[in-house]
N, C-alpha and C positions, 0 to 999 in steps of 0.2 A: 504494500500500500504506500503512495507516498500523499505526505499529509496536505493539508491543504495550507497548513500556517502561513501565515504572509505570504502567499500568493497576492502578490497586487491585481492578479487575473480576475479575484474576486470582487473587483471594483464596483462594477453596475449593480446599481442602488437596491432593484427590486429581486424579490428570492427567486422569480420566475428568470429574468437577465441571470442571474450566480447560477440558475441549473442548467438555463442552456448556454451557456460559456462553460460550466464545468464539464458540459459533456461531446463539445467541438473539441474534434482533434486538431494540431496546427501540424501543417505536412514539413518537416523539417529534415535535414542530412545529420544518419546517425553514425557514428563513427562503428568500426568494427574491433574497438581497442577496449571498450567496456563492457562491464559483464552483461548478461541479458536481460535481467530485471532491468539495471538500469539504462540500455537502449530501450527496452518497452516500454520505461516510463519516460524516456526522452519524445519516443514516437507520439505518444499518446496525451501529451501536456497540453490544456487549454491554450490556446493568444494569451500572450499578455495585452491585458485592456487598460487603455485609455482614463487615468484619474481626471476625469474635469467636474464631480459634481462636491456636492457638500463632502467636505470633511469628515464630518462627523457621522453622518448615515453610512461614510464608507468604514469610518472605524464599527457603528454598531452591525453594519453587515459581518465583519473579520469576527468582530467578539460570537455571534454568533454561528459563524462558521466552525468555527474550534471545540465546539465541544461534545461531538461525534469521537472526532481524534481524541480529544484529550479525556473523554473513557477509556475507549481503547486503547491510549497507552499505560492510562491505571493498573488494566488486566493485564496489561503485557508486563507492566514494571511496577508492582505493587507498592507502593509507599503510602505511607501518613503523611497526609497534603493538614496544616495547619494557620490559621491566620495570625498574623503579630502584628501589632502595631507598633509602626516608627514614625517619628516628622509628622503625627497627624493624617495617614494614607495608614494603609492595611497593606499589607505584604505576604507572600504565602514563604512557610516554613515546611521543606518536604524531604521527609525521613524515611530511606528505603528501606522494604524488609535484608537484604541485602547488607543494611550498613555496616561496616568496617570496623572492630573494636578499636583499630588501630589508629582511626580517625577520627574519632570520639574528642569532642574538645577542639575542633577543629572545622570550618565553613566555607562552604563555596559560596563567593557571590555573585548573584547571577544578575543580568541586565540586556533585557530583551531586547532584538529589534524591532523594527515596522517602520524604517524610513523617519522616527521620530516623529511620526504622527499616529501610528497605529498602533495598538497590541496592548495589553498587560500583563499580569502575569500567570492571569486567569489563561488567557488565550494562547500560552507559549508555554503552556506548563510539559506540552511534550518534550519541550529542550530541556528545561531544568530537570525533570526527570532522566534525560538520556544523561545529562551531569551526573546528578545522583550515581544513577547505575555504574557509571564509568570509574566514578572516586572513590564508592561507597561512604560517601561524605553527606554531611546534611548541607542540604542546598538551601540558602535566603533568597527568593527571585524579587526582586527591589520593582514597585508599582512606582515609578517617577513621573516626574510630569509632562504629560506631553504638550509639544510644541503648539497645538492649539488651547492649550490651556496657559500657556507661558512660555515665550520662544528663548530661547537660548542666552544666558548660561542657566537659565532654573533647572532645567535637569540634571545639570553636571552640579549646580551649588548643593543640589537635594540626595544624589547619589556622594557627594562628600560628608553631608551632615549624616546620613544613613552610615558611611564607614568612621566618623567619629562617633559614635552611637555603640559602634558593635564592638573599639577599641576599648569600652568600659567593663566587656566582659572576656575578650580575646586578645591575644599577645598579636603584632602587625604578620610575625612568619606562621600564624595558624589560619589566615586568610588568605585565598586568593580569588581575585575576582575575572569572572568570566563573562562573554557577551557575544553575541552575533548580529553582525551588519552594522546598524544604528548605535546596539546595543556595545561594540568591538570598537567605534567610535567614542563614544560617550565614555568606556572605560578610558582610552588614553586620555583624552581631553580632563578626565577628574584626575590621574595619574602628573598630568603636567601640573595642573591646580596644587595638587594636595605637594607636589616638590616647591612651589614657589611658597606657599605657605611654609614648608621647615614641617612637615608632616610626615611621621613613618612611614615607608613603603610594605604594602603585603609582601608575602612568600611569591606572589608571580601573578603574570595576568595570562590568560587564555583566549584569543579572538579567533574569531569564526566567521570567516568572510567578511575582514570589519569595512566600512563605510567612512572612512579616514580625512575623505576629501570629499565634499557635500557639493561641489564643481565640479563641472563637467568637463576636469581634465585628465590624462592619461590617457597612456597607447590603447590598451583595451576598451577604453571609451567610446575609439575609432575601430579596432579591430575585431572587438565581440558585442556591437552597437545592437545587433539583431538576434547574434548568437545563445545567446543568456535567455532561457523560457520561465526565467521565473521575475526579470528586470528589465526596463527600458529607460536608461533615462529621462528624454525627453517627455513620453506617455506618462510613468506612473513613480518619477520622483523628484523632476524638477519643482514642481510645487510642492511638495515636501520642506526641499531644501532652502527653498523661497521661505515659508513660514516660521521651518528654525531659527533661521538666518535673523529675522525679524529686521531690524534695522541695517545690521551687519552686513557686509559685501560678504561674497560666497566663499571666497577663500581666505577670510579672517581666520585668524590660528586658533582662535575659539572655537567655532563648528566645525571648522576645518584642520582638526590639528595636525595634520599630516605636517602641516608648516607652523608651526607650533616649538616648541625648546624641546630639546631631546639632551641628555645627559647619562654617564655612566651610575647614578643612583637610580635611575629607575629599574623593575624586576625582571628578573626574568621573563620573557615571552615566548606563547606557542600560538603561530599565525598561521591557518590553513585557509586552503582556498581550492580552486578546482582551475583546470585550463579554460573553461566557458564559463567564468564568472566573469561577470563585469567588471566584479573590483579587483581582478588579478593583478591589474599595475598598482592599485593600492597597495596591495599587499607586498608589493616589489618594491615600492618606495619606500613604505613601512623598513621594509629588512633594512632597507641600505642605511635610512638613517639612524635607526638600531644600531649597527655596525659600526657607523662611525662614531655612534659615541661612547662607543665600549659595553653595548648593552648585550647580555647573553640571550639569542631569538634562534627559535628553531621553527624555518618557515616550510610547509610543506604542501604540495601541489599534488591534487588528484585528477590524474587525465582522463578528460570529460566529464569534468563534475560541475555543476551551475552552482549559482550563490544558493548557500546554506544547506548544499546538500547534505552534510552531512547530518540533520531533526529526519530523514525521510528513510525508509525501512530498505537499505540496499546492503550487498557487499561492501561497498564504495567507503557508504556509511559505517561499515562495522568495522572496517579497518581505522578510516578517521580514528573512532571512538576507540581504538586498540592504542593508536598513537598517542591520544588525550591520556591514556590512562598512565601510559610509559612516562609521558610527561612528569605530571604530578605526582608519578610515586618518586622522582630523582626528586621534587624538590621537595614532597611529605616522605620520607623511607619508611615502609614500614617497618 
């Protein structure tokens, strides 16, 4: 099955529009380099559709698209899903049967995408669970503000007061915060924040096809413009990044921290991506500026894999999630 989560395809407003896009195939060239689940689900992927109506009826379409998926990956990955409140927002706490004795006392924190307009943690709770599974860790999935609720920096000041919150009960090396797309964005952008403040760095961060540059630049921007069946720029993120942005020009190092400070204090990183994501030159930029500033990144690339493939039920994906786990045990040992 691959899920529907942030499919921006889900865009058009009424449930009738979301079933018949959900059930157009787009006739596209599949490689013969991936396994067959995931050519069949490459063959078989709705159009990505066109964002131009309200905001908000497109987020309340996404919220309720997710929660077919996100039974069935309860049943698939058993956990205690629980609510906490931080900052005044409700946040989910989700503790797998699964969990780890050895990671006891110890938190992933997670931070969704959806182009920073969409999703919360209700709606993405099949990533933070596939965290879960992968750590055995208990996962915080962080409900921040979105962009139409308050454009940018509110999200990164709200995911900062959220990791000052959680510093009154956890040591900085028992966190690490994780995130896809928006979500992989938002963590660096608070990461850069929390270094200019004089604030401790977690045990490492995890991005999942992050969203680095909220501009429309990079090589893959030009070279997988069509390619990517789960993202279109122009269609179904430019006004996203328009509303972040709020005042800000687009490649402000605030929303855009790809161009942002980078220093040998920040943590550890693991960057994955796939060759048909959009944001593979993100990801490429990302490393290099990593690199030069002495920051330990392990960037790695799955061929023909779209943004975020790895929340979606593939080989592809269960390697990713093999690499995630290799990860975090070099910086948690058990």
């Amino acid at each position: 099955m691959i899920h529907k989560r942030f499919r921006l395809s889900l865009a058009p407003i009424t449930s009738a529009a979301i079933l018949a896009l959900c059930c157009s195939a787009a006739a596209r060239e599949v490689p013969g380099t991936i396994s067959p689940e995931a050519a069949e689900a490459l063959r078989t992927m709705p159009e990505v559709a066109v964002v131009d109506g309200d905001v908000r009826a497109v987020f309340d379409a996404l919220e309720a698209a997710g929660v077919e998926d996100n039974a069935a990956a309860l049943r698939a990955m058993p956990s205690r899903v629980e609510e906490v409140e931080i900052g005044g927002r409700t946040h989910l706490l989700i503790t797998p049967e699964t969990a780890d004795p050895a990671r006891a006392g110890k938190l992933m924190v997670h931070v969704h995408g959806g182009a920073h307009t969409y999703s919360t943690p209700r709606s993405t709770l099949v990533a933070s669970l596939r965290v879960a599974q992968a750590t055995g860790a208990q996962v915080l999935s962080v409900h921040y503000p979105l962009a139409w609720e308050a454009p940018f920096p509110a999200s990164r000041d709200f995911v900062m007061q959220v990791y000052a919150h959680l510093l009154k009960d956890y040591a900085p090396g028992d966190l690490i915060l994780t995130g896809d797309s928006a979500g992989g964005g938002l963590i660096l952008s608070t990461l850069q924040a929390l270094l200019e403040d004089g604030q401790p760095m977690p045990a490492a961060a995890a991005l999942l096809s992050p969203w680095v540059d909220i501009s429309d630049a990079g090589d893959t921007n030009i070279t997988l413009r069509r390619a990517d069946p789960i993202i279109v720029y122009d269609d179904n993120l430019a006004p996203s990044a328009r509303i972040y942005a709020g005042d800000l020009d687009l490649s402000d190092p605030g929303p855009s921290p790809i161009y942002g400070p980078f220093s040998a204090d920040l943590p550890p990183m693991l960057v994955t991506t796939g060759t048909r994501d959009l944001f593979l030159s993100g990801a490429a930029r990302l490393q290099r500026r990593l690199l030069d500033a002495g920051v330990p990144v392990d960037l790695i690339v799955y061929e023909g894999m779209w943004h975020v493939f790895q929340i979606d039920d593939l080989p592809e994906s269960d390697a990713a999630w093999r690499d995630y786990s290799r990860f975090v045990d070099r910086v948690w040992p058990r």
